[in-house]
Every structure is written in structure tokens, then in C-alpha cells.
C-alpha positions in Angstrom: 13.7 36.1 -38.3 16.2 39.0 -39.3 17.5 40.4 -36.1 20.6 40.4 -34.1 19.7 37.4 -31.8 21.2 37.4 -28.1 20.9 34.3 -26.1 20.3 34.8 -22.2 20.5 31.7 -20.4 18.9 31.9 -16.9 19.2 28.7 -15.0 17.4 29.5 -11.9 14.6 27.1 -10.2 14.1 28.7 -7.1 10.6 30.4 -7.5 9.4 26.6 -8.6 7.9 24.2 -6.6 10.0 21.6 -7.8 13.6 21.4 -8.2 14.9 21.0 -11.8 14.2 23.5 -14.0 17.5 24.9 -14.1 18.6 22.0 -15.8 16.2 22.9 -18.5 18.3 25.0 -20.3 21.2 22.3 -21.1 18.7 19.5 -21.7 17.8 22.0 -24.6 21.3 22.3 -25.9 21.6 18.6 -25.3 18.8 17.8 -27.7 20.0 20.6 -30.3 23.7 18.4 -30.3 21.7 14.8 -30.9 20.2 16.9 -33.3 23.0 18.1 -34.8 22.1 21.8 -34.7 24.4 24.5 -34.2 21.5 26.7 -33.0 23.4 27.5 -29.3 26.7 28.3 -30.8 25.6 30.5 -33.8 24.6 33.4 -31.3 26.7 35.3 -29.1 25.2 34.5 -25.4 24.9 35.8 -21.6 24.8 33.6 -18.7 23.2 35.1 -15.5 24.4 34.0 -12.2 22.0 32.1 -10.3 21.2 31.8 -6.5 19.9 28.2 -6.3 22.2 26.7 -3.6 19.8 29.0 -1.3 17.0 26.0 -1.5 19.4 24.6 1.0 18.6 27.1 3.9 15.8 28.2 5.6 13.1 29.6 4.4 12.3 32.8 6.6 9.0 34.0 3.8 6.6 30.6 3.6 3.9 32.9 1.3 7.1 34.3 -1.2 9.4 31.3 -0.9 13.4 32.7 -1.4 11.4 36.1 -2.0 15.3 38.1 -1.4 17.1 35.9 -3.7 14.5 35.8 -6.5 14.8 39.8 -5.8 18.1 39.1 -6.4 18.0 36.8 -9.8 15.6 39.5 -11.5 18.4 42.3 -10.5 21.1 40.2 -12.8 18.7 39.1 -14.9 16.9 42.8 -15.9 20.3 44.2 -16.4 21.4 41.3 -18.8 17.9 42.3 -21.1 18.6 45.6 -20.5 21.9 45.4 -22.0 21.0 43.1 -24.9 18.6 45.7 -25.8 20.6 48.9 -24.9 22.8 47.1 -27.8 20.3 46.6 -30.3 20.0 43.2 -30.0 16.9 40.8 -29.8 17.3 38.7 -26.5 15.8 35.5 -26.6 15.8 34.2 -22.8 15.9 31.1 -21.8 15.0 30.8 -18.1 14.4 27.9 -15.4 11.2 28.9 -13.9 8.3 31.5 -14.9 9.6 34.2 -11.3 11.8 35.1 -14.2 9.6 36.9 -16.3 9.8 40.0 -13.5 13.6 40.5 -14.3 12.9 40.0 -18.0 10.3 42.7 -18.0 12.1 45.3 -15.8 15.2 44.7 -18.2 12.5 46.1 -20.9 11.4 48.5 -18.7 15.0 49.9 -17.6 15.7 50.2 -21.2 13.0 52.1 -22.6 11.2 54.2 -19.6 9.2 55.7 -21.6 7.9 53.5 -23.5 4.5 51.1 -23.4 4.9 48.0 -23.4 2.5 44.8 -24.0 2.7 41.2 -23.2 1.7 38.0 -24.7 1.9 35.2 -22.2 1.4 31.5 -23.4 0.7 29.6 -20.6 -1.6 27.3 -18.6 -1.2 29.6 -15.8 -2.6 33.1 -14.8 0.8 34.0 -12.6 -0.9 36.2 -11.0 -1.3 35.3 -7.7 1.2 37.7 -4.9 2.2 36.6 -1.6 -0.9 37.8 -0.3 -3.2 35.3 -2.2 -1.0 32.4 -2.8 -1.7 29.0 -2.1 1.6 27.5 -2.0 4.2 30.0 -1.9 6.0 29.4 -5.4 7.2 33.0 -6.7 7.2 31.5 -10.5 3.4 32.0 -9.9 3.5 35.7 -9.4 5.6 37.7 -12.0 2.5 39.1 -13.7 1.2 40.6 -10.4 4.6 42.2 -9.8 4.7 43.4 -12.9 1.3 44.8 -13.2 2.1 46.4 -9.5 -0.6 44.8 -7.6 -1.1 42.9 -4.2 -4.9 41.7 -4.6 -6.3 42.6 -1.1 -9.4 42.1 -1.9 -8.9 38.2 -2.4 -6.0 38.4 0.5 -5.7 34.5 2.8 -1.8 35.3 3.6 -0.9 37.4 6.7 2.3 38.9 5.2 5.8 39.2 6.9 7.0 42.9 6.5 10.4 41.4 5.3 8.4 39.7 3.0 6.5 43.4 2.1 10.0 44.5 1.6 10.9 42.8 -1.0 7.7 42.4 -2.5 7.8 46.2 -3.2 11.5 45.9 -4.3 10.3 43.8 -7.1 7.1 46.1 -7.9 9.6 48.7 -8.9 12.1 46.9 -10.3 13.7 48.9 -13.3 10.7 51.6 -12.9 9.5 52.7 -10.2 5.6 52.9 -10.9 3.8 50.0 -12.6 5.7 48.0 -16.1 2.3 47.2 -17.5 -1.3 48.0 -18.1 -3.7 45.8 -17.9 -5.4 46.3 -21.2 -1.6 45.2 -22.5 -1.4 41.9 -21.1 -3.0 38.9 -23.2 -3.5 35.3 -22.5 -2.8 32.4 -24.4 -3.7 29.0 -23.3 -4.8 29.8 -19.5 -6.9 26.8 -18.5 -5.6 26.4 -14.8 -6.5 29.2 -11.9 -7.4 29.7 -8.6 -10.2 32.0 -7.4 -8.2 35.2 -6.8 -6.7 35.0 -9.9 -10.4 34.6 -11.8 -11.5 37.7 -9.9 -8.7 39.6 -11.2 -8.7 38.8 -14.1 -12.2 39.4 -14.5 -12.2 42.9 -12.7 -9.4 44.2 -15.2 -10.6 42.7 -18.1 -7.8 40.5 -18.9 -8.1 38.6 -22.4 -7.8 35.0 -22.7 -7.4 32.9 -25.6 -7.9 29.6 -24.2 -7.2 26.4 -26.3 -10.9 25.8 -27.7 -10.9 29.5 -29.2 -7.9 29.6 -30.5 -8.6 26.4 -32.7 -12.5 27.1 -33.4 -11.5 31.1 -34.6 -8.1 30.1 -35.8 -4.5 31.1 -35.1 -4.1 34.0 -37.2 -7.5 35.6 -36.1 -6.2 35.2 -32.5 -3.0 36.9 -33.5 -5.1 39.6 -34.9 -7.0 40.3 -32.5 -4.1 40.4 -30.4 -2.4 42.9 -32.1 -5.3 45.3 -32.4 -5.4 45.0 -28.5 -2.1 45.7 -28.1 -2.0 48.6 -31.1 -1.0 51.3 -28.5 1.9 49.7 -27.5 5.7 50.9 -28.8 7.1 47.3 -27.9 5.5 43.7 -27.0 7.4 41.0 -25.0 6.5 37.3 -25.7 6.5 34.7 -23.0 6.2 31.1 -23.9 5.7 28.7 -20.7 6.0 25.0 -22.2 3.2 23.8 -19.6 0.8 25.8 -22.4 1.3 22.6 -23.9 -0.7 19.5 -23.5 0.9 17.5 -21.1 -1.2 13.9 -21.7 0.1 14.7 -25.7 3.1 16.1 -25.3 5.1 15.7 -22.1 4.8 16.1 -18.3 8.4 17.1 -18.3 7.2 20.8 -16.6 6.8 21.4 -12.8 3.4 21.9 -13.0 1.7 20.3 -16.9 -1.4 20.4 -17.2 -3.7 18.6 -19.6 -6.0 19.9 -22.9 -3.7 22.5 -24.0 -1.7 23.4 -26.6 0.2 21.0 -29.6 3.7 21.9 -30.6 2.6 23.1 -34.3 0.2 25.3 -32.8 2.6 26.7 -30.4 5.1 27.4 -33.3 2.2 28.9 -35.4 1.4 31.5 -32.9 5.1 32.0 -32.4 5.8 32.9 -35.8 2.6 34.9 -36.2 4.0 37.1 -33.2 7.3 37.5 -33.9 6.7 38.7 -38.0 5.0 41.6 -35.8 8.5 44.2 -35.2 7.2 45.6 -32.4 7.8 42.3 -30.6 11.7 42.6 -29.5 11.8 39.5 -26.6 11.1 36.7 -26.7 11.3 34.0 -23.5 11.4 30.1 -23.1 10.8 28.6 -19.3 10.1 25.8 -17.1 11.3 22.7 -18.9 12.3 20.5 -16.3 13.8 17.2 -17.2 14.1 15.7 -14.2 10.3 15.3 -14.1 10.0 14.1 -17.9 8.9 11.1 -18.0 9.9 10.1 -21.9 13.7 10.9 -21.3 14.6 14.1 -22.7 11.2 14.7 -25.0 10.2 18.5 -23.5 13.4 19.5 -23.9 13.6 18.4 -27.6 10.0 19.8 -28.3 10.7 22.8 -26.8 13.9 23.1 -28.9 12.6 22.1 -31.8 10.0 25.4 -31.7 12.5 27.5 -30.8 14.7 26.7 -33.9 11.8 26.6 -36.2 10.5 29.9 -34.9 14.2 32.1 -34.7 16.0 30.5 -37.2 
């Protein structure tokens, strides 16, 4: 992969469910030094101040837990990608948990306005819940709604705090005020674990999903294709690569949330090389490897490292 890489380390856990994710980052450079790689000290790098010593107060917004800090996370966090890409460079973002992926697209957004932008999203989960449909709170399962600018009324269970509203709209129009994405941009890969208000979005707009049994009965590349001739009107494509798309029984439960029946490591680095040949893609991001909750000592973290190295190097 010939471009100017950036790394942007995010170690933030707060819109997880679990604590632990913001270690994820270091048990990745960790198992690139038993490795003997150099892979974190060939590339210049960013590190974005977090806010997670706020798990420790109160929590005033039960249906978008630390709703004003993650506001605040995706603020730093936007104007890091911003700036990688105002430079020319291709950020590769390594973040603690999936809430991230609202900063990470605004920072495209801020950077090119007018641009369209699509998004591959590997994952077990839609992330498309808002505080208004939410089961449990967790802001790393809402990115895509902010995103996408939508609050999912229809499907609403949460009465909604206005301080809450507040900066719920705040992170709608972070780095553009209207909405970052179209729905006929945003593709699936690997989403096998929902809740009813997600399904019924995702059915009403038509969202695409590759799930795990297509991908391998049609194979990668036709999956890719397709993907590509979905996304054909858009100037730039952002990649996000959740490790709990991975099989947790196969692989590791070192994730806050794994699920089984998903994706193998080779396949994973498959469809990340057959995305990132593609130039339109300039982002790519890593979260939610959690190593306090891995089972097998560090393995997630050296899986996840290991396709990261085969896939940018």
C-alpha cells in the first residue's frame, strides 16, 4: 500500500459497555514488539486526548451514556483526520470503541465538504441505534445513526433528556452541518447481531449487508465488487473494521461485545486488501480490542495486529 500512512491512536472506552478498550491500542503495539515489528515506529503518529477518567462521575444521560464527553472525543478526534488528510496523508485510526467512528467521519467530512462520501463497515453490529431506541445506553452503538443524521422515531422506547437532545444534535452536525452520509453509501460487512429498530431501518433505507454466509458462498472479490459498483458515485470511501466482525468461538472473545459465526482473520485481511487497492478509499479504522476481556492472553490484539500489518505494509 503506497501512501503516506498516518497513525492516529484514540484510546478512548467511554461509549463501551465495558471498560478496556482503551488499552487496545498498546496491547497492539505490545504484540507488534514480541513480534519484532517496527510497524508503530515506521510512521509518524497522533495521539488524541481522551476523556475516560469521566466513567468515574455521574452519569446525568442513562439512554447516551457520557453523551458531552464522547461529543467531546469526536471534536479532537475529527480535527486529528482532518488534519492527516488536509496534509495528504492516509490516516489509519486506531480507536478504543466503535462511538469513534462519528469523529472519524466528520474529520472526512470537515476536510472535503463537498465531497460524497461512502462507508464500508465490518462489523457484527448495525450501530445504528440513537438514544431514542437504545437498549442499553452504550454510544459505540450509535455512530452510524449520527452520521447518517437520524433519530429513528418511529421505533422510539427512550424518553429523551433535552441535555441529552443537545448534544445528540451537536454530534449530527459535527464537521457539516447537514447529514455526512447517504444511505445508499453505507455497506455492511459481517452484521449478524441487531435489535428490532435497527432491522426496521435498515430495511426502510435499503441498507446492504454482506453477512458471513454470502460473502463465502459468492466469494470475497464478488463482494468487493459489488461493493464498489454501489458505492461508484462516491469521490472518497472510509473503511471501518470492528474486530467483533470476527468469530469470537474461533478467534477470540477479547472484544466488549464478540459474537459467534463470523468472520476468520484471512478473510478479514482479504476483504481488507481488496478495499484498500480501490484509491478512492483514503481511511481506514481499527476498534474495540479489549484485552482485559481476552481470554487467551493477548491473542485479539495479536490477530488484530497481524491484519493490520499484512494489509498496510
Amino acid at each position: 500500500m503506497k501512501r503516506s500512512i498516518e497513525l492516529i491512536k484514540n484510546r478512548s472506552d467511554i461509549g463501551a459497555g465495558t471498560r478496556g478498550a482503551d488499552l487496545g491500542i498498546d496491547a497492539m503495539e505490545i504484540a507488534a514488539i514480541n513480534k519484532g515489528s517496527l510497524f508503530f515506529k515506521q510512521f509518524p503518529h497522533v495521539d488524541v486526548p481522551t476523556r475516560n477518567e469521566t466513567v468515574y462521575e455521574n452519569n446525568p444521560s442513562p439512554y447516551a451514556k457520557h453523551i458531552k464527553e464522547i461529543y467531546q472525543q469526536c471534536k479532537h478526534l475529527s480535527f486529528a483526520v482532518e488534519t492527516s488528510l488536509s496534509k495528504g496523508s492516509f490516516p489509519v485510526v486506531f480507536s478504543g470503541d466503535h462511538s469513534s467512528g462519528i469523529g472519524t467521519v466528520s474529520g472526512i467530512s470537515a476536510a472535503f465538504p463537498e465531497k460524497v462520501i461512502g462507508i464500508i463497515w465490518i462489523d457484527a453490529h448495525a450501530d445504528i441505534h440513537s438514544p431514542y431506541t437504545t437498549p442499553s445506553g452504550n454510544m459505540h452503538g450509535m455512530p452510524l445513526a449520527a452520521v447518517l443524521g437520524l433519530d429513528n422515531l418511529q421505533d422510539r422506547i427512550n424518553d429523551v433528556d433535552p441535555e441529552t437532545q443537545k448534544y445528540w444534535e451537536k454530534l449530527k452536525a459535527l464537521g457539516k452541518s447537514e447529514s455526512k452520509l447517504d444511505p445508499g453509501h453505507l455497506i455492511y460487512f459481517g452484521v449478524r447481531d441487531t435489535e428490532i429498530p435497527e432491522d426496521n431501518l435498515i430495511a426502510d433505507l435499503g441498507i446492504k449487508n454482506f453477512k458471513v454466509d454470502e460473502v463465502r458462498q459468492r466469494g470475497i472479490q464478488a463482494c468487493i465488487d459489488e461493493s464498489f459498483s454501489r458505492l461508484k458515485d462516491c469521490d472518497f470511501i472510509y473503511v471501518s473494521f470492528d474486530v467483533d466482525s470476527m468469530d469470537s468461538d474461533l478467534v477470540s472473545e477479547g472484544t466488549g461485545t464478540p459474537v459467534p459465526k463470523g468472520f476468520e482473520p484471512t478473510e478479514i485481511i482479504q476483504l481488507l486488501d481488496g478495499f484498500l487497492i480501490n484509491e478512492k478509499v483514503l481511511c481506514l479504522e481499527i476498534v474495540e480490542v479489549n484485552p482485559l476481556l481476552d481470554k487467551q492472553g493477548n491473542k485479539m490484539a495479536e490477530i488484530a495486529f497481524d491484519i493490520v500489518e499484512k494489509t498496510i505494509v
